[in-house]
N, CA, C and O atoms as a Tripos MOL2 file, in Angstrom:
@<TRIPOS>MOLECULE
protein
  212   211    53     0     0
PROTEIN
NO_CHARGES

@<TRIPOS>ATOM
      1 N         142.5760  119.8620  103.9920 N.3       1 UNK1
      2 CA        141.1320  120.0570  103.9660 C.3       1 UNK1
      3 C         140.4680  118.7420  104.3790 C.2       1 UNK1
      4 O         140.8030  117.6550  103.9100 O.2       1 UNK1
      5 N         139.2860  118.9540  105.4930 N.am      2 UNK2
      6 CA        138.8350  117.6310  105.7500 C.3       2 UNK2
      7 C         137.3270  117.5700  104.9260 C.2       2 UNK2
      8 O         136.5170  118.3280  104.3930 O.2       2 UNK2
      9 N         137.5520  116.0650  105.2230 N.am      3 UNK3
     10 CA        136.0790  115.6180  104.0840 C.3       3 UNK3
     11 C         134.9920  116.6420  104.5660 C.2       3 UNK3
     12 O         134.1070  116.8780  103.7430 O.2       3 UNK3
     13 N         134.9370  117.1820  105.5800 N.am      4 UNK4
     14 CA        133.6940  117.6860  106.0790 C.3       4 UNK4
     15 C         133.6730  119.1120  105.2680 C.2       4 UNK4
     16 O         132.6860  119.6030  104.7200 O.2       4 UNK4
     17 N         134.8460  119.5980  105.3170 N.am      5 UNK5
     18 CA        134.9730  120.9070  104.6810 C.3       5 UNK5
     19 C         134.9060  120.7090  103.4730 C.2       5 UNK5
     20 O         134.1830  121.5510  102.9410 O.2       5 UNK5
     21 N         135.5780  119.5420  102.3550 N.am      6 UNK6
     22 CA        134.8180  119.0620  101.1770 C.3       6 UNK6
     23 C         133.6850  118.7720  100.8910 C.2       6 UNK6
     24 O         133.3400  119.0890   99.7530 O.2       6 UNK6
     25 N         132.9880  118.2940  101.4920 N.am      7 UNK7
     26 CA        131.4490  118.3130  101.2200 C.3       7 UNK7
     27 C         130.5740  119.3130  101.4120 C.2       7 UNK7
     28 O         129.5860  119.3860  100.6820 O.2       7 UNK7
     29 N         130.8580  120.4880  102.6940 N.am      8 UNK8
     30 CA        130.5220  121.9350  102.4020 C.3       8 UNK8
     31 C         130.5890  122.5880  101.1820 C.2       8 UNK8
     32 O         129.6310  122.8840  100.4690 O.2       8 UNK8
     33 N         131.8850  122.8210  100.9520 N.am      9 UNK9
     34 CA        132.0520  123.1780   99.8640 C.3       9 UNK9
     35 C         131.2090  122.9530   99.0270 C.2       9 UNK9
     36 O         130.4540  123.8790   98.7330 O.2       9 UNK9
     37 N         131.0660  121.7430   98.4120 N.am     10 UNK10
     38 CA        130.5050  121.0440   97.2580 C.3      10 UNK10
     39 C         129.0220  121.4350   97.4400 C.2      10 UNK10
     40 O         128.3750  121.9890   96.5510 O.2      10 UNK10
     41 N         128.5160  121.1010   98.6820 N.am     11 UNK11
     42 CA        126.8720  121.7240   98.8300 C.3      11 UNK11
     43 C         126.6450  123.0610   98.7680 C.2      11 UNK11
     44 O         125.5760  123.4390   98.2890 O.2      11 UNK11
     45 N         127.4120  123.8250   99.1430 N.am     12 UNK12
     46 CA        127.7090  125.3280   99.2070 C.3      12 UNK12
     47 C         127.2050  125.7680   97.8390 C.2      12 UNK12
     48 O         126.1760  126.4010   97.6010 O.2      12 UNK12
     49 N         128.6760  125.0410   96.4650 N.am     13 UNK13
     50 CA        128.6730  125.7830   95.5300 C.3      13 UNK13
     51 C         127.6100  124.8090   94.3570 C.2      13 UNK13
     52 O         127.2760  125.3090   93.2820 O.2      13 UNK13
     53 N         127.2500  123.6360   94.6960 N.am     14 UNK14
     54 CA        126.5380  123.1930   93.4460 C.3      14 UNK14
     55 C         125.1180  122.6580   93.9650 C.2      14 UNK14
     56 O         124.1670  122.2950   93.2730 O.2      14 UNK14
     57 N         125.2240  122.7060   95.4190 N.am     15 UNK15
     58 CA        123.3850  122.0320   96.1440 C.3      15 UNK15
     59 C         122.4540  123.1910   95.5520 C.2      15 UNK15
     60 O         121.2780  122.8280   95.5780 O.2      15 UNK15
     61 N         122.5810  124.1530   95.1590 N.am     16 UNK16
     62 CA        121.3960  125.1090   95.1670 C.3      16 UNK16
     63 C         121.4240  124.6910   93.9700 C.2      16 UNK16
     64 O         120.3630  124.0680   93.9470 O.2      16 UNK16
     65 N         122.0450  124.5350   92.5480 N.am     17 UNK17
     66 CA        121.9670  124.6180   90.8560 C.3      17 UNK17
     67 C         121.5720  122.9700   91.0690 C.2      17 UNK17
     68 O         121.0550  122.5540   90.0320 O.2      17 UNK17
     69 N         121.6820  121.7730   92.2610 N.am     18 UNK18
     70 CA        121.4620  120.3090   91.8540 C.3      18 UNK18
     71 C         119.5670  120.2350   92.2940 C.2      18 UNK18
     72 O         118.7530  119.4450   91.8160 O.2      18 UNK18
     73 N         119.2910  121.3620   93.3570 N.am     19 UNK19
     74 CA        118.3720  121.4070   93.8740 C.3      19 UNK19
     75 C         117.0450  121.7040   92.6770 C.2      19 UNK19
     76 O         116.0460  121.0730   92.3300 O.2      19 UNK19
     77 N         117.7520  123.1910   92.2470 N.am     20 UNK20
     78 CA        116.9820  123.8340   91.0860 C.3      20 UNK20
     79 C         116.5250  123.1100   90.1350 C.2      20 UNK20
     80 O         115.3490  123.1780   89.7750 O.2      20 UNK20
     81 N         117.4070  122.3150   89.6010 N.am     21 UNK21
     82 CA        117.4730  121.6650   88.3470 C.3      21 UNK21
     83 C         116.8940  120.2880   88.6990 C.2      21 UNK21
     84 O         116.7580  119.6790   87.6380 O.2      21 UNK21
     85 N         116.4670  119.4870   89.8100 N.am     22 UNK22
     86 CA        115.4860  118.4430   90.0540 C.3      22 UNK22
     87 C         114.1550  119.3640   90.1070 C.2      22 UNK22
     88 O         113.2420  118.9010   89.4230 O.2      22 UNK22
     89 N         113.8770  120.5020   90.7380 N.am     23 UNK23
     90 CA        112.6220  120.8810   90.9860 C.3      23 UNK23
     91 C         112.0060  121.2110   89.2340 C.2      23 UNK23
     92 O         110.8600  120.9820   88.8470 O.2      23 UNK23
     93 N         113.0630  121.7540   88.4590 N.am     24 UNK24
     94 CA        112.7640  121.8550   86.8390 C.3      24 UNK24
     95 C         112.2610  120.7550   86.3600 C.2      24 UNK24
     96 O         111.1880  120.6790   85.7610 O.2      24 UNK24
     97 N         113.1570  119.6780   86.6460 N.am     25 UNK25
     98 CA        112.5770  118.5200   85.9140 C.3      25 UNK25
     99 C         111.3870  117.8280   86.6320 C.2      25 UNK25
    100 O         110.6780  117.0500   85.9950 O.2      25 UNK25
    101 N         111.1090  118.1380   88.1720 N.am     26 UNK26
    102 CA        109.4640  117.3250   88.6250 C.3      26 UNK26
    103 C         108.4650  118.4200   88.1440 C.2      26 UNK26
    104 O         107.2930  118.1270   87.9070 O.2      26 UNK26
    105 N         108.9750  119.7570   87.9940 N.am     27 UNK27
    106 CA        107.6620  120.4040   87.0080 C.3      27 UNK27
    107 C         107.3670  120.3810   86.1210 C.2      27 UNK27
    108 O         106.2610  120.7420   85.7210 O.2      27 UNK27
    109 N         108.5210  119.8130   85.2950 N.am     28 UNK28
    110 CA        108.0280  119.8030   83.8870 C.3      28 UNK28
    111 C         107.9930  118.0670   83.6530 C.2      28 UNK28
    112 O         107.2740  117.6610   82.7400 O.2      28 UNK28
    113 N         108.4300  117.4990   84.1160 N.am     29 UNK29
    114 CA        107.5550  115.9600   84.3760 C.3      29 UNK29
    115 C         105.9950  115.7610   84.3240 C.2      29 UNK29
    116 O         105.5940  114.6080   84.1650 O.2      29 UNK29
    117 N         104.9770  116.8940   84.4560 N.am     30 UNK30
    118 CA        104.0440  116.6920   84.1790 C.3      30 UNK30
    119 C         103.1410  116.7690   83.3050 C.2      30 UNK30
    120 O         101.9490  116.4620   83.2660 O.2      30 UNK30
    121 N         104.1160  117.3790   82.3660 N.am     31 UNK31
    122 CA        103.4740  118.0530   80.9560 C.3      31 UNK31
    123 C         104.0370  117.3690   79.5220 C.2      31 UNK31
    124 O         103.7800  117.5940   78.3390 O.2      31 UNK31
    125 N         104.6820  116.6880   80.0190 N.am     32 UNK32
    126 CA        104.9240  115.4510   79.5020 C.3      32 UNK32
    127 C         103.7690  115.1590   78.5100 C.2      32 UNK32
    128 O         102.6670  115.6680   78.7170 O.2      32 UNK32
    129 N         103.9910  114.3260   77.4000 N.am     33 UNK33
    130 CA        102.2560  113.9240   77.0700 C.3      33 UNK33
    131 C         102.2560  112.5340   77.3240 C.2      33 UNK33
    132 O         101.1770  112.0260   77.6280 O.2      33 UNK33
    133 N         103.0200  111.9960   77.2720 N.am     34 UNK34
    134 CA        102.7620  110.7790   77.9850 C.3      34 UNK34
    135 C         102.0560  110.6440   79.5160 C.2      34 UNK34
    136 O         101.3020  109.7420   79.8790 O.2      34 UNK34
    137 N         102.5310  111.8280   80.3250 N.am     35 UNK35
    138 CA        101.8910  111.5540   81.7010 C.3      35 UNK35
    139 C         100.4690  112.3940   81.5050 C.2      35 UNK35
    140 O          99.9910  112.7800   82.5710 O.2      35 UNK35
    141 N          99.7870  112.7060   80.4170 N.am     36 UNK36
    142 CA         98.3600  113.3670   80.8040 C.3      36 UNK36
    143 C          97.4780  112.4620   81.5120 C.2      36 UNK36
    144 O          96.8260  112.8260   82.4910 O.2      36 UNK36
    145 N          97.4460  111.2880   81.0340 N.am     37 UNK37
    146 CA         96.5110  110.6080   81.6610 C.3      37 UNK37
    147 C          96.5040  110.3000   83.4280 C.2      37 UNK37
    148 O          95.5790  110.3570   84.2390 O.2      37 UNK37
    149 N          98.0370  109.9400   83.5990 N.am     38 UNK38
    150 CA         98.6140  110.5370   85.0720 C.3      38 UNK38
    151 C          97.8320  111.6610   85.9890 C.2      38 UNK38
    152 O          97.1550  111.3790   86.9770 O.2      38 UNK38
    153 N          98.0690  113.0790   85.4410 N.am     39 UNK39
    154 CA         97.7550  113.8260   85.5210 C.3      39 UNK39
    155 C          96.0310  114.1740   85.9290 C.2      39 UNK39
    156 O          95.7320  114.9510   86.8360 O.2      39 UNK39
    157 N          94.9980  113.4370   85.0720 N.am     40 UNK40
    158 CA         93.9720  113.7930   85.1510 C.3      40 UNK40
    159 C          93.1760  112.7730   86.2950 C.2      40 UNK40
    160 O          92.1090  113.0440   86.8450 O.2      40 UNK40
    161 N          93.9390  111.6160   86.4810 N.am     41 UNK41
    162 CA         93.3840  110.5430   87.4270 C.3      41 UNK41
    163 C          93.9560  111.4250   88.8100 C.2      41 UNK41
    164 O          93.0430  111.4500   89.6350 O.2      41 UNK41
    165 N          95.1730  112.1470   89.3130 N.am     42 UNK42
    166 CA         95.5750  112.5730   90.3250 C.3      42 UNK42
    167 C          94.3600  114.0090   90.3720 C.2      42 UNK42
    168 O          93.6910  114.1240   91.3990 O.2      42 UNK42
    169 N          94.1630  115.0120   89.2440 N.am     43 UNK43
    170 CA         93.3490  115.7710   90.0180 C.3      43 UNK43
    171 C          91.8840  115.3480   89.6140 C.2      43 UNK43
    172 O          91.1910  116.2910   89.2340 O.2      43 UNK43
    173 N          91.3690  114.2880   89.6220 N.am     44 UNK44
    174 CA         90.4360  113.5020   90.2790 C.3      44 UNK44
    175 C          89.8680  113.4140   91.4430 C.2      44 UNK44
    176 O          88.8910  113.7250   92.1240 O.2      44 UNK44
    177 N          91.3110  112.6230   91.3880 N.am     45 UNK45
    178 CA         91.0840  111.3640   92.5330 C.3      45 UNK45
    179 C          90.4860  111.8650   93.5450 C.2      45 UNK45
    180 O          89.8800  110.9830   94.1540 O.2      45 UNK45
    181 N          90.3400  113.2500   94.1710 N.am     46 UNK46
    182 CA         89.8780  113.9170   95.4250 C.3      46 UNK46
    183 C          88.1780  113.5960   95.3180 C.2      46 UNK46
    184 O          87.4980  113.5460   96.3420 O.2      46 UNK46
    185 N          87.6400  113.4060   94.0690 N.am     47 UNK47
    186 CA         86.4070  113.5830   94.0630 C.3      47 UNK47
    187 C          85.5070  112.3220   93.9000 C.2      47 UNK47
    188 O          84.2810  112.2090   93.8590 O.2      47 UNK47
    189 N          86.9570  111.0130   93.7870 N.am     48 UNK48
    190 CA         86.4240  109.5230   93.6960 C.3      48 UNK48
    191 C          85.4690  108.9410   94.9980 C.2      48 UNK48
    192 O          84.7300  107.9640   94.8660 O.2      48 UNK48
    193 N          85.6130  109.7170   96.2910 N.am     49 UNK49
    194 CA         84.5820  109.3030   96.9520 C.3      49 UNK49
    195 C          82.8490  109.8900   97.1140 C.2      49 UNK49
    196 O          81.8430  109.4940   97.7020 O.2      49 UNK49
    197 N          83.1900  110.9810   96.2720 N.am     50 UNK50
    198 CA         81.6880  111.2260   96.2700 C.3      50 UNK50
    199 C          81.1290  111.2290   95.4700 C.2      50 UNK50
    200 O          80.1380  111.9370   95.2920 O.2      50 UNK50
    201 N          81.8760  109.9290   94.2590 N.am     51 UNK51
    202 CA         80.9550  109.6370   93.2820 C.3      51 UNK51
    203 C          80.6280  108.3310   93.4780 C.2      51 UNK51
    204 O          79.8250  107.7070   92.7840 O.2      51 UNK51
    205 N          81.2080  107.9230   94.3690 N.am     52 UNK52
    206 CA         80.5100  106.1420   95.0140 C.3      52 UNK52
    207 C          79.2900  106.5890   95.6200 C.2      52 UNK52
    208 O          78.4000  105.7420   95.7040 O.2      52 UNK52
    209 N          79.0530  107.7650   96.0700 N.am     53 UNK53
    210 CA         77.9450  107.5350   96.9220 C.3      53 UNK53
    211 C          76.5050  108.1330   96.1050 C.2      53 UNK53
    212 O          75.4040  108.0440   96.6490 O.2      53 UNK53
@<TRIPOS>BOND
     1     1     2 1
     2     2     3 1
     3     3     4 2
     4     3     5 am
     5     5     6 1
     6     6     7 1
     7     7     8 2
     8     7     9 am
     9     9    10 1
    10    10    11 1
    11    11    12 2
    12    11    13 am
    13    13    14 1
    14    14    15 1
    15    15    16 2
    16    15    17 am
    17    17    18 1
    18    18    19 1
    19    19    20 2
    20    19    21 am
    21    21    22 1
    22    22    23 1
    23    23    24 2
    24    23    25 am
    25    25    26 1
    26    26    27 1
    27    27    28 2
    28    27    29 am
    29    29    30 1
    30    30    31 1
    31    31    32 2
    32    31    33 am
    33    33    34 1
    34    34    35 1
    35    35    36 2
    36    35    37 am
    37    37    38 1
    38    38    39 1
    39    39    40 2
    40    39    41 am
    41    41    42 1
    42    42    43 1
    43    43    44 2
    44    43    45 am
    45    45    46 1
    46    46    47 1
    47    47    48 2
    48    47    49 am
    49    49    50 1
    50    50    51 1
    51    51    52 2
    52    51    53 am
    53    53    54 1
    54    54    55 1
    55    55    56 2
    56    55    57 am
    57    57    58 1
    58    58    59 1
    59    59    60 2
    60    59    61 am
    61    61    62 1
    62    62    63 1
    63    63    64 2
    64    63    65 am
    65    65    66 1
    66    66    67 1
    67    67    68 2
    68    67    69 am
    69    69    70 1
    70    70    71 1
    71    71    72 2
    72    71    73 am
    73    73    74 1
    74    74    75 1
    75    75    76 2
    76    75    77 am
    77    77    78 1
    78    78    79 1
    79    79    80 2
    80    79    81 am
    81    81    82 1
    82    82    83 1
    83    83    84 2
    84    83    85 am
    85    85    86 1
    86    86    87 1
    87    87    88 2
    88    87    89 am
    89    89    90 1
    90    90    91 1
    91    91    92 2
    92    91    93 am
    93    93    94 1
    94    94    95 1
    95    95    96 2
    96    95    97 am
    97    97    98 1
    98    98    99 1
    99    99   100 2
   100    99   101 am
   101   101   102 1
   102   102   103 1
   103   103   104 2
   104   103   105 am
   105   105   106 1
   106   106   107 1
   107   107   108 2
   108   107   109 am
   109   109   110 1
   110   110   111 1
   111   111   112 2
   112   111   113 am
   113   113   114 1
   114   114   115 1
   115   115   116 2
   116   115   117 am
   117   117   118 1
   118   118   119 1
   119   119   120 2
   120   119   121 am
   121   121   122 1
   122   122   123 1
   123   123   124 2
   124   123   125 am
   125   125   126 1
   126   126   127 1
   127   127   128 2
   128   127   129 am
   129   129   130 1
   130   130   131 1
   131   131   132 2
   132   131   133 am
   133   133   134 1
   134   134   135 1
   135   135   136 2
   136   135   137 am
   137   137   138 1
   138   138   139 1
   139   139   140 2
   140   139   141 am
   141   141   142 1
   142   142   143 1
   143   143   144 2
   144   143   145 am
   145   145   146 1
   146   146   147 1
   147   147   148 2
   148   147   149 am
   149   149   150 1
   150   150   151 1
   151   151   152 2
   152   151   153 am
   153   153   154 1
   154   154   155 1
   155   155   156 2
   156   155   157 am
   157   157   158 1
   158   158   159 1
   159   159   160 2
   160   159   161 am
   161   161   162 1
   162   162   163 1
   163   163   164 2
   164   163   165 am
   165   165   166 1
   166   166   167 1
   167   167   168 2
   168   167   169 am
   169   169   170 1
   170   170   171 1
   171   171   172 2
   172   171   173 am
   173   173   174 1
   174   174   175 1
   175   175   176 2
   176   175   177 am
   177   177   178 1
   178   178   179 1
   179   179   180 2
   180   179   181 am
   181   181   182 1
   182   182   183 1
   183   183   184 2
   184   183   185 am
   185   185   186 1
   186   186   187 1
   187   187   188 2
   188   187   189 am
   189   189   190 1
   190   190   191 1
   191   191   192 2
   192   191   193 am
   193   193   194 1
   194   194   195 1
   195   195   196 2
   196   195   197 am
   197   197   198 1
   198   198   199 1
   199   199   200 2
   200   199   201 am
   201   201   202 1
   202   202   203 1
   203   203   204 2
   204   203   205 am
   205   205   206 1
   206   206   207 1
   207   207   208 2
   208   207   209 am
   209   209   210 1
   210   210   211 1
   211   211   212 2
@<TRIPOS>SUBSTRUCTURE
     1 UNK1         2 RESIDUE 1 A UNK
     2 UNK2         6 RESIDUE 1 A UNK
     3 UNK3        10 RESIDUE 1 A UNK
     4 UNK4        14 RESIDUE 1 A UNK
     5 UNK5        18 RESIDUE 1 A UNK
     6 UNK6        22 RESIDUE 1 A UNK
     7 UNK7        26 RESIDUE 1 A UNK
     8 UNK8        30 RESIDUE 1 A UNK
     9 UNK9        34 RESIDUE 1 A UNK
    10 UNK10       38 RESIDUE 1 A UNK
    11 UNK11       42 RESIDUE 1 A UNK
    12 UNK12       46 RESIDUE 1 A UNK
    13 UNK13       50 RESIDUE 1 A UNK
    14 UNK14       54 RESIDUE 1 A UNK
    15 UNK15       58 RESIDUE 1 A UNK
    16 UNK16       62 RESIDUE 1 A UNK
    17 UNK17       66 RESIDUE 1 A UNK
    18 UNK18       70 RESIDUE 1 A UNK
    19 UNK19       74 RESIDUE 1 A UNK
    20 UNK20       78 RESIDUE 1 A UNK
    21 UNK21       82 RESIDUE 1 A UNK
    22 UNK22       86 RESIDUE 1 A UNK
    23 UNK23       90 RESIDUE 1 A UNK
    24 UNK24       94 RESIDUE 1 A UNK
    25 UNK25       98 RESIDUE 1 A UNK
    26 UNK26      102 RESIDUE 1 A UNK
    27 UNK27      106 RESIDUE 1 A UNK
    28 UNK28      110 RESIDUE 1 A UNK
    29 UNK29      114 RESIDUE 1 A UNK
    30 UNK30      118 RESIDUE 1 A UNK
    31 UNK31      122 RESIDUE 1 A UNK
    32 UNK32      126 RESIDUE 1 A UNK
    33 UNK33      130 RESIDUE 1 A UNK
    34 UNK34      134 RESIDUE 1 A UNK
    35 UNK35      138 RESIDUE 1 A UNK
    36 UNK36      142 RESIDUE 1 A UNK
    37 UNK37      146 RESIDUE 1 A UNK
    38 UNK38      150 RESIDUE 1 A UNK
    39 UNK39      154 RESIDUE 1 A UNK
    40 UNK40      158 RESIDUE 1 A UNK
    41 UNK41      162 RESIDUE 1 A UNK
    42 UNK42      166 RESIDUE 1 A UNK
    43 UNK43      170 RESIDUE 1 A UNK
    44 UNK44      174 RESIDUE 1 A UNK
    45 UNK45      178 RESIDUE 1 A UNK
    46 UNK46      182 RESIDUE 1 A UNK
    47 UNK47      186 RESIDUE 1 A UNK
    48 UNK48      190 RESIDUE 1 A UNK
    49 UNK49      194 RESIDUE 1 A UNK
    50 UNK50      198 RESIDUE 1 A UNK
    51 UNK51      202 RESIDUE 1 A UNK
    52 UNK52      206 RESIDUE 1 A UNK
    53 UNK53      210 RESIDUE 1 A UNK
């Protein structure tokens, strides 16, 4: 078996459950309570220029 066909493999059978399981943890990274304050400056921030003016 060559490395190439080893690393198929490996992406084949565990890239979709390594994929899943980062996208779990950046969604629930935000609910965090430590990151609220995070949170409320990002859906802001869109509206920081039209309160300078």
């Amino acid at each position: 078996m060559t490395l190439y066909e080893t690393l198929r493999h490996l992406a084949d059978s565990y890239g979709l459950v390594v994929i899943f399981a980062l996208y779990l943890v950046l969604c629930g990274w935000s609910f965090l309570p430590n990151s609220k304050a995070r949170v409320e400056q990002a859906k802001n921030s869109i509206f920081e220029e039209d309160q300078d003016v």
